[in-house]
TORLO-694340 format. One record per residue (C-alpha): residue in three letters; z, x, y. Coordinates in steps of 0.25 Angstrom, whole numbers, plus 5000, padded with zeros to 4 digits. Each point is the difference from the previous one (the first is absolute). Example, Ala and Ser with C-alpha at 12.3 -4.5 7.8 and 13.67 -1.06 7.14 Angstrom:
# TORLO-694340
Ala503150494982 Ser499850065014 
END
This chain:
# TORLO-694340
Unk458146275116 Unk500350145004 Unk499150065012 Unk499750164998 Unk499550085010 Unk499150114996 Unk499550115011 Unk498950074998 Unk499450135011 Unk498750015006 Unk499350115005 Unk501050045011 Unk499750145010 Unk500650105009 Unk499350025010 Unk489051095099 Unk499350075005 Unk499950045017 Unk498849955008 Unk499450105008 Unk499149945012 Unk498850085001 Unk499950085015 Unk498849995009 Unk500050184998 Unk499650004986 Unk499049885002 Unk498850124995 Unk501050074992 Unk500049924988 Unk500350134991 Unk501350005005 Unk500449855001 Unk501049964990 Unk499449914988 Unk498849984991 Unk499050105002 Unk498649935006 Unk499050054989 Unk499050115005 Unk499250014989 Unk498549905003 Unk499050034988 Unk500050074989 Unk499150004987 Unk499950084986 Unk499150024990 Unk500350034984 Unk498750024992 Unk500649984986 Unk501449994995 Unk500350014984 Unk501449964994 Unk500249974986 Unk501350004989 Unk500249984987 Unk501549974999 Unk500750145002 Unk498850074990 Unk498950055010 Unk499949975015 Unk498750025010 Unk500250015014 Unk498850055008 Unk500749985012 Unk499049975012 Unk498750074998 Unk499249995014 Unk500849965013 Unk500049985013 Unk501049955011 Unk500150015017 Unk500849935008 Unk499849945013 Unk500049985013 Unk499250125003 Unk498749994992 Unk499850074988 Unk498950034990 Unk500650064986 Unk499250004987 Unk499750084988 Unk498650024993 Unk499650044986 Unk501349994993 Unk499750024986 Unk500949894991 Unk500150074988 Unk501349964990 Unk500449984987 Unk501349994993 Unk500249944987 Unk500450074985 Unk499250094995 Unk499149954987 Unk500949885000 Unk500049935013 Unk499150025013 Unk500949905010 Unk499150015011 Unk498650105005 Unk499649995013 Unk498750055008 Unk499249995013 Unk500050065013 Unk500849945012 Unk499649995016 Unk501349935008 Unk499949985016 Unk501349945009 Unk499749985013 Unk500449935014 Unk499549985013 Unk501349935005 Unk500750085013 Unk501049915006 Unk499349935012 Unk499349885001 Unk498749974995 Unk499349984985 Unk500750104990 Unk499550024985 Unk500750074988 Unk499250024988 Unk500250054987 Unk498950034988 Unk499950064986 Unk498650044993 Unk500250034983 Unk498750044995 Unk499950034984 Unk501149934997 Unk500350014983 Unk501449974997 Unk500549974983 Unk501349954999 Unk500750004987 Unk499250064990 Unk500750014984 Unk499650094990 Unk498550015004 Unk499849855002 Unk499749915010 Unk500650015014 Unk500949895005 Unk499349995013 Unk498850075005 Unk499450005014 Unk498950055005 Unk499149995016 Unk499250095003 Unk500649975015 Unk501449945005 Unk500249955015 Unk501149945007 Unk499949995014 Unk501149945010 Unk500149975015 Unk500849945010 Unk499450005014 Unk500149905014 Unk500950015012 Unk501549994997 Unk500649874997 Unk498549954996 Unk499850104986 Unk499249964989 Unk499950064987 Unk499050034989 Unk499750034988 Unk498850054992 Unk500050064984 Unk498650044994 Unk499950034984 Unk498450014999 Unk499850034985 Unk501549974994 Unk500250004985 Unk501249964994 Unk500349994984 Unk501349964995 Unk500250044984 Unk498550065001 Unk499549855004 Unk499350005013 Unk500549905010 Unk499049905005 Unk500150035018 Unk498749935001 Unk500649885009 Unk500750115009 Unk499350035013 Unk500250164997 Unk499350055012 Unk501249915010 Unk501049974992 Unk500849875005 Unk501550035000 Unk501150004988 Unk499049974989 Unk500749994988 Unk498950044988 Unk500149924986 Unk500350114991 Unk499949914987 Unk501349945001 Unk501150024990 Unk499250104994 Unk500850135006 Unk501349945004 Unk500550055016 Unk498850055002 Unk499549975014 Unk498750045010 Unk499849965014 Unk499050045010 Unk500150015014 Unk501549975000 Unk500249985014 Unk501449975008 Unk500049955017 Unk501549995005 Unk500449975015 Unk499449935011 Unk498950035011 Unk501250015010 Unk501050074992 Unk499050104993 Unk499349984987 Unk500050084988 Unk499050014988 Unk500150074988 Unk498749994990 Unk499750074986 Unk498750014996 Unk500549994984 Unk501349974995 Unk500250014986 Unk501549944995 Unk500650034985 Unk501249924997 Unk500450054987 Unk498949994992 Unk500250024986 Unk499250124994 Unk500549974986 Unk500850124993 Unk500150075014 Unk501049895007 Unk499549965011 Unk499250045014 Unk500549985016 Unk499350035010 Unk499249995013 Unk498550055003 Unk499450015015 Unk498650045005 Unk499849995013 Unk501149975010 Unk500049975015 Unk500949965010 Unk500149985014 Unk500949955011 Unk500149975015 Unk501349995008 Unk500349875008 Unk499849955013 Unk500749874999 Unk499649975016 Unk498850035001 Unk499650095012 Unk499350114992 Unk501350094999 Unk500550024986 Unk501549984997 Unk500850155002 Unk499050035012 Unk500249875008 Unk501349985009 Unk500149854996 Unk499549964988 Unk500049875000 Unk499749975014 Unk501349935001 Unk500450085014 Unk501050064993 Unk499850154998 Unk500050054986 Unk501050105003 Unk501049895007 Unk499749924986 Unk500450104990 Unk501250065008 Unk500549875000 Unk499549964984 Unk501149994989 Unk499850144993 Unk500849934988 Unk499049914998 Unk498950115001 Unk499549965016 Unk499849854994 Unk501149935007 Unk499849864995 Unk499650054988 Unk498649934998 Unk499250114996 Unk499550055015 Unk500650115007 Unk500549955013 Unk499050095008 Unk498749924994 Unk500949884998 Unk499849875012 Unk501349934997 Unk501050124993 Unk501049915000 Unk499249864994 Unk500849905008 Unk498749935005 Unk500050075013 Unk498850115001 Unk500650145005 Unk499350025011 Unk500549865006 Unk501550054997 Unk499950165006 Unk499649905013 Unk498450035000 Unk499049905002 Unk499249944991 Unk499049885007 Unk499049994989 Unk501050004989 Unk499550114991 Unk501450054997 Unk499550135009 Unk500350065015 Unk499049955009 Unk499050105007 Unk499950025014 Unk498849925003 Unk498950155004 Unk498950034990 Unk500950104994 Unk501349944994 Unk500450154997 Unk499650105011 Unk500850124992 Unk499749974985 Unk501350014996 Unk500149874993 Unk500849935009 Unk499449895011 Unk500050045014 Unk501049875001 Unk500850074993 Unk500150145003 Unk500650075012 Unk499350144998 Unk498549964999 Unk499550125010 Unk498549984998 Unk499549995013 Unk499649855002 Unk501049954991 Unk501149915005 Unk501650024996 Unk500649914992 Unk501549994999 Unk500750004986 Unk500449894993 Unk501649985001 Unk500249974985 Unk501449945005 Unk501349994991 Unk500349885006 Unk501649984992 Unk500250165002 Unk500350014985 Unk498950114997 Unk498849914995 Unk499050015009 Unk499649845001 Unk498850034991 Unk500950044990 Unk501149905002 Unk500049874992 Unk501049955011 Unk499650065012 Unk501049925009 Unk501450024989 Unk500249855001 Unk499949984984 Unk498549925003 Unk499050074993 Unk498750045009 Unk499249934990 Unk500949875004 Unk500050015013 Unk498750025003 Unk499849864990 Unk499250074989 Unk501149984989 Unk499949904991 Unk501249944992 Unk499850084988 Unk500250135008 Unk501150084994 Unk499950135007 Unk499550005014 Unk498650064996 Unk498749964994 Unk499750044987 Unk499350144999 Unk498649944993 Unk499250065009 Unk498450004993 Unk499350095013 Unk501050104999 Unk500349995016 Unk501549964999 Unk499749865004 Unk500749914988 Unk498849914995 Unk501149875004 Unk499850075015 Unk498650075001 Unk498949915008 Unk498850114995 Unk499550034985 Unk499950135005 Unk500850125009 Unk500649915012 Unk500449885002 Unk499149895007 Unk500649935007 Unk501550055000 Unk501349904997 Unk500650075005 Unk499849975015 Unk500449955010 Unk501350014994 Unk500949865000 Unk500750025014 Unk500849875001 Unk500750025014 Unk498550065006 Unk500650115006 Unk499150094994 Unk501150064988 Unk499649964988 Unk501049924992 Unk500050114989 Unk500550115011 Unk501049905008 Unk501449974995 Unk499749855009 Unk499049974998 Unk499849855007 Unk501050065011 Unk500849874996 Unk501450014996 Unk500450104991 Unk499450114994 Unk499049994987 Unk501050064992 Unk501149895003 Unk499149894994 Unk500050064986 Unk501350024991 Unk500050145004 Unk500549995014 Unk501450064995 Unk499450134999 Unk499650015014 Unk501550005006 Unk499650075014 Unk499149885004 Unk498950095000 Unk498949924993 Unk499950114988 Unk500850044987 Unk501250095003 Unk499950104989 Unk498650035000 Unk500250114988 Unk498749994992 Unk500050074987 Unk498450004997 Unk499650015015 Unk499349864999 Unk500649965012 Unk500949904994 Unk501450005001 Unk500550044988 Unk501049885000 Unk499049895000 Unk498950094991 Unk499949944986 Unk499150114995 Unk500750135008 Unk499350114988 Unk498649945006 Unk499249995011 Unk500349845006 Unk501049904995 Unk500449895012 Unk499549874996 Unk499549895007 Unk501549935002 Unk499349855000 Unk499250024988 Unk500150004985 Unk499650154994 Unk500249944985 Unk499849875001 Unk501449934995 Unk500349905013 Unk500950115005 Unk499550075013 Unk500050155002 Unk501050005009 Unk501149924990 Unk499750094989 Unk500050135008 Unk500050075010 Unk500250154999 Unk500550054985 Unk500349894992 Unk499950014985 Unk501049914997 Unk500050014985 Unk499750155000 Unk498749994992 Unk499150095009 Unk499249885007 Unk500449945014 Unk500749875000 Unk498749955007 Unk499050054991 Unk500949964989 Unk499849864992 Unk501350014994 Unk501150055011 Unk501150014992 Unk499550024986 Unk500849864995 Unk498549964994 Unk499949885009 Unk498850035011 Unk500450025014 Unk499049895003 Unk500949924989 Unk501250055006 Unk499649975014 Unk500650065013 Unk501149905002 Unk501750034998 Unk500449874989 Unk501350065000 Unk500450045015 Unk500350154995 Unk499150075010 Unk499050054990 Unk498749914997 Unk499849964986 Unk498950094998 Unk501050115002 Unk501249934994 Unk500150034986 Unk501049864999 Unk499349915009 Unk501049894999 Unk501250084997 Unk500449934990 Unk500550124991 Unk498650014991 Unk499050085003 Unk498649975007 Unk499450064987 Unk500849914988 Unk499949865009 Unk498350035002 Unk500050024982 Unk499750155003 Unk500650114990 Unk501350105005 Unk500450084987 Unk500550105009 Unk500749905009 Unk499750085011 Unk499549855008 Unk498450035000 Unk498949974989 Unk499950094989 Unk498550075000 Unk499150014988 Unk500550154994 Unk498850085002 Unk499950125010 Unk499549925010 Unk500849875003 Unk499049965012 Unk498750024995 Unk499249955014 Unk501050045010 Unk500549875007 Unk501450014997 Unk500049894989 Unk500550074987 Unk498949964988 Unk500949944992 Unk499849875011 Unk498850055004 Unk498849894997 Unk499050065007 Unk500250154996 Unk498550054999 Unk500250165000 Unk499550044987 Unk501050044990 Unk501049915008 Unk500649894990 Unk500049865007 Unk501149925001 Unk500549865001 Unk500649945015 Unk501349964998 Unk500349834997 Unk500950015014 Unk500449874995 Unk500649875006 Unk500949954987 Unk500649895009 Unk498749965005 Unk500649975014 Unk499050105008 Unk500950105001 Unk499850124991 Unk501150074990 Unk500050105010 Unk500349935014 Unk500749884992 Unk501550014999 Unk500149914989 Unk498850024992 Unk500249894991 Unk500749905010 Unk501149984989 Unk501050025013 Unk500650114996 Unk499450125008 Unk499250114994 Unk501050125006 Unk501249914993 Unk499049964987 Unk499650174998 Unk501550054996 Unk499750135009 Unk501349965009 Unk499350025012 Unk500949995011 Unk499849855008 Unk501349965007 Unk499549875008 Unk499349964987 Unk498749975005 Unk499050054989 Unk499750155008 Unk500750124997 Unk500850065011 Unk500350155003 Unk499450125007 Unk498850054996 Unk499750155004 Unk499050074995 Unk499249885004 Unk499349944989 Unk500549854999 Unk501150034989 Unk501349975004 Unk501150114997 Unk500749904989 Unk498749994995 Unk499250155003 Unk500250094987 Unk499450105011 Unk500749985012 Unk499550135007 Unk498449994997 Unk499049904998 Unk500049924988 Unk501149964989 Unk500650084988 Unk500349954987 Unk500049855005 Unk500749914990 Unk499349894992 Unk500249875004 Unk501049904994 Unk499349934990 Unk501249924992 Unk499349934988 Unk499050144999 Unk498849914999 Unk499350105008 Unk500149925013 Unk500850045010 Unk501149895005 Unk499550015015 Unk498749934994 Unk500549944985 Unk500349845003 Unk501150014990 Unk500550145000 Unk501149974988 Unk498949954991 Unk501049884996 Unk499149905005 Unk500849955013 Unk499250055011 Unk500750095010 Unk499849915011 Unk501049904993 Unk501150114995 Unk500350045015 Unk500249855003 Unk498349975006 Unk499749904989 Unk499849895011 Unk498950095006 Unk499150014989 Unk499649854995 Unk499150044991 Unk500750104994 Unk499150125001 Unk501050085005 Unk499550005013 Unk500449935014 Unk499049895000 Unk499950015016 Unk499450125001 Unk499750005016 Unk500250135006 Unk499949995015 Unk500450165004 Unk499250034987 Unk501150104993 Unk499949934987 Unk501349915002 Unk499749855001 Unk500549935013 Unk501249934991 Unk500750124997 Unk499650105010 Unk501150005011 Unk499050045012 Unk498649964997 Unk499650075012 Unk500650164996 Unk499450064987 Unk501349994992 Unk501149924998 Unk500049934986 Unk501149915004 Unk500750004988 Unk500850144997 Unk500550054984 Unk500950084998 Unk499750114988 Unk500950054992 Unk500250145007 Unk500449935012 Unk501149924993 Unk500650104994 Unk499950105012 Unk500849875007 Unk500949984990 Unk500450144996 Unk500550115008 Unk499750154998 Unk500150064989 Unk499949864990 Unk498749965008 Unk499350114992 Unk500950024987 Unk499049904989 Unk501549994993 Unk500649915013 Unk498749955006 Unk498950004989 Unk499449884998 Unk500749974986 Unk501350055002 Unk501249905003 Unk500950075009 Unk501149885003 Unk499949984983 Unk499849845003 Unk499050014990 Unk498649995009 Unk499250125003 Unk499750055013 Unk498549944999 Unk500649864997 Unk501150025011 Unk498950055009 Unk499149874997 Unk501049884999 Unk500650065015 Unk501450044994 Unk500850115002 Unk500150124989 Unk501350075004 Unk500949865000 Unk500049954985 Unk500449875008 Unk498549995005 Unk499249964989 Unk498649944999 Unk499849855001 Unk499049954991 Unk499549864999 Unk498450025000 Unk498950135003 Unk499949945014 Unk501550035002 Unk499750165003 Unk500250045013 Unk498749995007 Unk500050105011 Unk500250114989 Unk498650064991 Unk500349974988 Unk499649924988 Unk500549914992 Unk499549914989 Unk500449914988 Unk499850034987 Unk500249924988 Unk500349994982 Unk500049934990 Unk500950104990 Unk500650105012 Unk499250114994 Unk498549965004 Unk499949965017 Unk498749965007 Unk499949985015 Unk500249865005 Unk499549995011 Unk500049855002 Unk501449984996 Unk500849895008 Unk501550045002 Unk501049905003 Unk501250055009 Unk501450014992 Unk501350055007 Unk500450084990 Unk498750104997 Unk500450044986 Unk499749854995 Unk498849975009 Unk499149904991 Unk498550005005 Unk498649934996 Unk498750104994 Unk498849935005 Unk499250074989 Unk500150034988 Unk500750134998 Unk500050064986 Unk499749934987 Unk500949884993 Unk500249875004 Unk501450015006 Unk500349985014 Unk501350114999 Unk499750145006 Unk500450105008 Unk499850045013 Unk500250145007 Unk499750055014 Unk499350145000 Unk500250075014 Unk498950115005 Unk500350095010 Unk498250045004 
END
């Protein structure tokens, strides 16, 4: 029987701003200081006795503009007011429309008895209608949309107490109001009219007249008894929201009778002095003046950006510790303010600032105080009170004064703050202006002499400094306990080469904790800028690292492959050739070795760094929710694809099984090579070798195209001998599953003990192929090697008669037509080369159907080699066929 060799190929492929510290001169010259200007403005109130503005679309517009009005400002006291104002206004089309007549006679009064120094102040604001009539919408004769009438409208608004106690009222009187909407009269009989309760909303019928709307005694309260209140009432509001008036399009439009407001500045520490007259506003020992030379003008005098200016904010930096504490002032009862001296009168001169504190109280009697230091205890600019890290030696104050918790991700509390006093509610002892009692001291002083840890660069005085006990330690290179290049960007007073937020105010995380919660500490997925898949979001605030679509928490911190990137950085975790992305079941259309996103504007709906294509837990509305990656273990050896370097325990390694020709001289399963840009690809196998990420990567061999890949397809060839067997492992795999039947693993890098030449070392599979584009680099010099005529697979250069692929897997030589393959079974190929080969078998030469239970029986001379079918093969009854070899390069 003549033996033919067929060959057939499978997939083969090529592969600032300057700090200026305030100066003890300008202490009382806060108009010249540099930064945010303190307000100087402490009351005010207005007074409106109607307002009238109407439209119908682009046809006729009404605008009575502000009939009656009165306004002062404080602090000096003010009486202002306007009596018998007559409202007199109409507007509308002649004969056809009258959009809205107006009448009544109008007495306003603003007033304020607020002046600046302590005591009980009062700002009051009033407004009297008497004879109110007002038509509104009025067609062809009929009916009036709306008609109000009172005989008398007043609104009467006051804010009164000492500074830093206010309250605020309200008080609305409609004695003797009629309403008809459509010429019906609306029933007001359940409304108290004589002292209207606040924001009562009046039933006018509804769905009868559409966007049609009445209150009564609207009233609005902003602010806080510390930081200064506001409240603004109108006696009657009337809203139209494109009511339809048939034939005439539609009506827009807002009615007021009756408006007040009034206002009193703050006085966020109390002593009677309203903010812009008192010298320390917030009592901290810290003079206003110093506080807003110092401020961040950029982020409008609010350095940490929580809503309080520094000069009535108690910790301007929200790291925990309270200003006062940090500018080196005492604070004994913890309030978050300078303590007094201890005399009857804390503040001899009245200037604001405590005698403790102040070194020019002349008042006869009154002791001297001495200014707070308000030290810059690193040098680089920030005062401490405004330095996240006071000291320079990468430890946030907020971690050494033992506030931080593990979730802390950038050296300060969140801004939350509900009383306003600059305090973040995680910090802040007191439901109101102050704290009580502070956290902030005594500070953690771990050697006791007296430094706080937060301020010292050694803090137990044992062995080296704090800084060489964290992984920044190379940045200190003069010994010197602090960061060597302290440049700082956003004046946070984090070096701007361990800030992970450097546009914004804070950004050192803890270093021993976990800011997102994936397993990997703060300090391994940062420090300083570190966005390693350029998405915008921080490697430590980021769930997905590298952007592969496996978690970081999946991903884990540790280095499978000894490449010096971890493997939620390392887009091939195994170097293995395939990406992170393809081994986890994600999708890489673009080959670019991260998962694809979903295709709408916004491929990371909620911010976490997972694209929602992968995203389960997507909850941002609009954002489409997405499925996890499988991440699978095909082997199910406890090794995942990914960090598994033979995925499907065949023993043929996955870098060998993927066809990429990723370089791996010592054969041991992990691709080899430089890798600099740094992102776990190798250079054989980095389409983008000068950035992060991979470019055009190449599909991965699948020789049958069943749509499993060979690294994870049991038998690749689809000729029902498993792979295992055609590269001379049959013995392994007892059971013929195609698998090594002993799958023990001791160093865990998915090779079993009885093939893994070092069980010890990740790698080593023990048992090397040669592929195909390594033969014929061997056996072909320069130029054939790459001249498909000479060294393709089914040219026959020595003319013997075999092709190269059956040269290459019978071991012969395909430049000496004396070298021909010997054939006396498929178990005869060379086993130390990667390919396959497997017998196929006819009855009539033109039909052939694997066999692969054929049972050959070894001849001398090949062309005449006889062999037994174990199973049926064709139809007919003979028991004469033919056999042929077919030889697969993967």
């Amino acid at each position: 029987m003549k033996i033919q060799l067929l060959t057939e190929s499978g997939l083969l492929s090529s592969n600032s701003r300057p700090k200026s510290s305030a100066l003890v001169l300008a202490l009382f010259f806060w108009h010249t200081a540099q930064g945010a200007e303190i307000p100087t403005t402490d009351a005010d109130s207005s007074v409106t006795g109607a307002s009238i503005h109407l439209s119908i679309a682009s046809l006729i517009t009404a605008d009575s503009g502000n009939v009656g009005s009165a306004s002062g400002i404080a602090p000096a006291p003010y009486t202002q007011a306007q009596s018998a104002v007559p409202l007199n206004f109409t507007a509308g089309v002649p004969l056809v429309l009258e959009l809205a007549s107006a009448s009544g006679v109008i007495n306003v009064a603003a007033s304020s008895t607020v002046n600046g120094s302590a005591g009980s102040h009062t700002t009051n604001a009033s407004s009297q209608v008497a004879n109110l009539s007002l038509d509104v919408a009025q067609l062809l004769g009929g009916q009036p949309l709306v008609s109000v009438t009172a005989p008398a409208v007043s609104t009467a608004v006051a804010i009164s107490g000492p500074p830093g106690t206010y309250s605020s009222s309200s008080n609305v009187s409609l004695a003797g109001l009629s309403l008809k909407v459509a010429g019906l009269n609306i029933d007001l009989s359940a409304i108290d009219l004589t002292n209207v309760p606040p924001n009562t909303g009046v039933n006018v019928d509804a769905g009868a007249v559409a966007g049609l709307s009445v209150i009564l005694n609207e009233t609005t309260t902003t602010g806080s008894a510390s930081g200064g209140f506001q409240t603004e009432t109108n006696a009657i509001r009337i809203k139209l929201n494109a009511v339809n008036l048939g034939l005439i399009n539609v009506l827009n439009g807002d009615i007021i009778v009756g408006h007040a407001t009034a206002s009193q500045g703050s006085d966020p520490d109390g002593d009677g002095i309203i903010s812009g007259l008192d010298g320390d506003s917030d009592g901290d020992g810290i003079p206003d003046a110093v506080e807003v030379a110092n401020a961040d003008a950029d982020a409008d005098g609010d350095t940490d950006g929580d809503g309080v200016a520094d000069q009535v904010d108690l910790d301007s930096d929200n790291d925990g510790i309270n200003d006062v504490i940090e500018a080196g002032g005492k604070d004994a009862n913890g309030d978050g303010r300078q303590d007094a001296s201890g005399d009857a009168n804390p503040d001899e001169d009245g200037d604001g600032i405590v005698d403790s504190a102040d070194p020019n109280d002349s008042v006869a009697g009154g002791g001297t105080g001495v200014v707070l230091p308000v030290a810059d205890i690193d040098g680089d600019g920030a005062p401490n009170y405004l330095d996240v890290d006071s000291d320079n030696d990468s430890l946030s104050d907020l971690v050494e004064s033992g506030q931080s918790s593990p979730g802390d991700a950038t050296g300060i509390y969140p801004a939350a703050d509900t009383d306003g006093d600059g305090i973040s509610n995680a910090a802040d002892g007191l439901a109101g202006y102050g704290d009580a009692p502070s956290p902030s001291g005594p500070l953690p002083d771990a050697d006791g002499d007296g430094i706080p840890n937060a301020y010292e660069t050694n803090s137990d005085n044992v062995g080296g400094t704090d800084i060489s006990g964290t992984p920044n330690a190379a940045l200190d290179g003069n010994g010197d306990g602090r960061i060597d290049n302290a440049a700082d960007d956003d004046d946070d007073g984090i070096a701007d080469v361990v800030d992970n937020d450097p546009d914004t105010f804070g950004g050192l995380a803890n270093p021993t904790g976990d800011a997102d919660g994936d397993g990997i500490s703060n300090v391994n997925e940062g420090p300083g800028l570190v966005d390693t898949d350029g998405d915008g979001i921080y490697d430590l605030r980021d769930g997905d690292s590298d952007a592969d679509g496996i978690p970081d928490a999946l991903d884990g911190a540790n280095d499978f492959d000894s490449d010096g990137i971890p493997n939620f950085r390392d887009l091939d975790s195994d170097n293995d050739g395939i990406n992170d992305v393809i081994e986890a079941g994600g999708k890489d259309n673009n080959g670019d070795g991260r998962q694809d996103p979903s295709g709408d504007t916004n491929s990371d709906e909620d911010g976490d760094g997972i694209v929602d294509s992968v995203d389960a837990n997507d909850a941002v509305s609009g954002g489409g929710t997405g499925a996890v990656l499988p991440v699978p273990d095909t082997d199910g050896d406890g090794a995942r694809n990914f960090v598994d370097l033979d995925s499907d325990n065949d023993t043929i390694s996955d870098l060998v099984e993927s066809g990429l020709g990723v370089s791996d001289a010592n054969n041991d399963g992990i691709g080899e090579g430089a890798d600099t840009d740094k992102d776990g690809l190798v250079l054989s196998a980095d389409g983008l070798p000068a950035g992060f990420g991979d470019a055009n990567s190449p599909s991965i061999s699948d020789t049958d195209g069943d749509g499993i890949p060979n690294y994870i397809d049991p038998d690749s060839s689809n000729s029902g001998v498993m792979d295992i067997a055609m590269v001379g492992n049959g013995a392994l795999d007892a059971n013929g599953d195609g698998k090594i039947d002993n799958a023990t693993d001791t160093d865990h890098d998915g090779i079993p003990d009885n093939i893994d030449a070092n069980d010890n070392v990740i790698g080593g599979l023990g048992f090397p192929l040669q592929t195909y584009d390594q033969w014929v680099n061997e056996e072909f010099a320069a130029p054939a090697n790459t001249d498909p005529a000479i060294s393709g697979e089914n040219a026959d250069p020595d003319g013997d008669g075999y092709t190269n692929a059956e040269e290459f897997a019978y071991g012969s030589d395909p430049e000496n037509p004396g070298s021909v393959p010997t054939i006396t079974s498929v178990l005869t190929k060379d086993p130390a080369v990667y390919a396959f080969v497997y017998a196929e078998a006819s009855r009539d030469l033109f039909a052939w159907s694997s066999a692969p239970k054929i049972k050959t029986v070894h001849s001398d001379n090949s062309a005449e080699m006889s062999a037994q079918v174990t199973e049926a093969v064709g139809s007919g009854a003979t028991t004469r066929g033919f056999i042929r070899f077919r030889v697969v390069i993967p």
